[in-house]
C-alpha atoms as one frame of an Amber mdcrd trajectory, in Angstrom:
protein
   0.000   0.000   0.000   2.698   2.274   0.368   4.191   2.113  -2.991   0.547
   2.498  -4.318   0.178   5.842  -2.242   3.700   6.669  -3.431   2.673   6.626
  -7.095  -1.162   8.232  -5.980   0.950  10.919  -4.425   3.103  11.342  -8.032
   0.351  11.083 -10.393  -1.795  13.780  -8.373   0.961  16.205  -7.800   1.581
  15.911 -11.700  -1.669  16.735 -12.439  -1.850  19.645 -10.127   1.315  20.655
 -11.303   0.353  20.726 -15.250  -3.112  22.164 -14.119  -1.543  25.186 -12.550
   0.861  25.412 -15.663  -2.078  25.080 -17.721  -3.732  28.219 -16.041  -0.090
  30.188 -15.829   0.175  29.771 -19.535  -3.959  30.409 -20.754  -5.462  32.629
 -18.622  -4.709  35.987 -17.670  -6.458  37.221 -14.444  -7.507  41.100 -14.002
  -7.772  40.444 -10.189  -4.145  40.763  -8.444  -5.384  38.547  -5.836  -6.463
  35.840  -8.378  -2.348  36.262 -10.146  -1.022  34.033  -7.487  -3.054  31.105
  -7.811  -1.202  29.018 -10.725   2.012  29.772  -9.152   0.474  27.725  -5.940
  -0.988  25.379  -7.881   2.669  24.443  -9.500   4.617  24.835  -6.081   1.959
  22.333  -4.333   2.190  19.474  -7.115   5.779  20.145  -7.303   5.574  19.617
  -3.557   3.549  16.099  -3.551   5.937  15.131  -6.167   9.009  15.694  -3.738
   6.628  13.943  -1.177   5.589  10.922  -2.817   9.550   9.778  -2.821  10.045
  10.135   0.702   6.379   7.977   1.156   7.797   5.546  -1.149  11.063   5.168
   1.114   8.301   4.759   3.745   9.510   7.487   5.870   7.579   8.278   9.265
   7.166  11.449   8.916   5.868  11.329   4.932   2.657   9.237   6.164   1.418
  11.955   8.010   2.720  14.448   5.596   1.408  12.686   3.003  -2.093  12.490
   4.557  -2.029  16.817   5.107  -0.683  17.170   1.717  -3.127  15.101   0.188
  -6.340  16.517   2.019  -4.632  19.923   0.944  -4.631  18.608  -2.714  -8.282
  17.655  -2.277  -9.311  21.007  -0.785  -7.502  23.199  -3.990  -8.347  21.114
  -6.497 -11.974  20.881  -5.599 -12.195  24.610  -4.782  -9.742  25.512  -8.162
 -11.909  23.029 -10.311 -15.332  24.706  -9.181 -14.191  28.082  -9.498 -12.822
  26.950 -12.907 -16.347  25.565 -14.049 -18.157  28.354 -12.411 -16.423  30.656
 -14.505 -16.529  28.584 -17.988 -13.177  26.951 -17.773 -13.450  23.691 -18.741
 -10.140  21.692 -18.057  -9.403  17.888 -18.249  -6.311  18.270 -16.370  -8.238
  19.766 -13.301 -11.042  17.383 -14.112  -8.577  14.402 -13.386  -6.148  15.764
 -10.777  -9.404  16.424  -8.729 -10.220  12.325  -8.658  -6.444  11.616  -8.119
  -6.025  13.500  -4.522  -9.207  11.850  -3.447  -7.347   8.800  -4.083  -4.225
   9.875  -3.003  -5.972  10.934  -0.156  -7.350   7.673   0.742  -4.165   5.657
  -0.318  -2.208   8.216   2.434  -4.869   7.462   4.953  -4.457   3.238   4.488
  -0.073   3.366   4.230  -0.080   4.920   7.616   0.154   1.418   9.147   2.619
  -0.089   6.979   5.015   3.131   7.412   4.753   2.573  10.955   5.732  -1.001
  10.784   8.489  -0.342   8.214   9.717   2.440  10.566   9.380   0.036  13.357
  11.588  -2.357  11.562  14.211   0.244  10.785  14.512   1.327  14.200  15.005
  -2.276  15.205  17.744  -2.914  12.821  19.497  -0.036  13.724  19.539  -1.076
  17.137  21.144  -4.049  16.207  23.998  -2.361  14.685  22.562  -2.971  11.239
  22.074   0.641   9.247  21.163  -0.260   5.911  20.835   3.946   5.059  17.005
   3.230   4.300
């Protein structure tokens, strides 16, 4: 499961990525406070990319980062695809990266267990004397 929410992670902060490049590139907003909004859209995908390898090394500290980051991913793409719709912007990349941090979301939520036990295992091998550098 954690190599599944690794690549949910990926995929999702792709398509948030290429949806806030998509809106950087197409759409020019009169409203300064609207100007800032692809730029976040790019740093947060760009940021659950960078996330989803530290979830696939099964890091403790990704699961619950990766849960936050997810929900976060939920909570912009939902509001950026509405907004987007609202307004007459129909986009498939925001159509799709919407479904993908609902799943990533979910995926985060079910690889908190095995993180913990492959932390768990780390820890123990360590103690041993045995650092692998995992």
């Amino acid at each position: 499961m954690v190599k599944a929410s690794a690549v949910l992670h990926g995929l999702s902060g792709t398509f948030v990525a290429l949806s806030g490049l998509q809106v950087a590139v197409g759409v020019h907003f009169v409203d300064p406070l609207m100007r800032p909004i692809p730029w976040a859209l790019i740093a947060s995908g760009v940021a659950l990319i960078a996330l989803a390898s530290r979830v696939y090394r099964a890091r403790r500290w990704a699961g619950a980062a990766g849960v936050a980051g997810a929900a976060a991913a939920v909570l912009v793409t939902g509001a950026w695809g509405a907004y987007s719709l609202a307004n007459g912007m129909l986009s498939l990349v925001v159509l799709l990266a919407f479904p993908l941090s609902c799943l990533s979301a979910v995926a985060a939520l079910l690889a908190l267990a095995p993180i913990a036990r492959a932390a768990a295992a780390r820890a123990r091998l360590a103690d041993e004397g045995i650092d692998l550098g995992l």
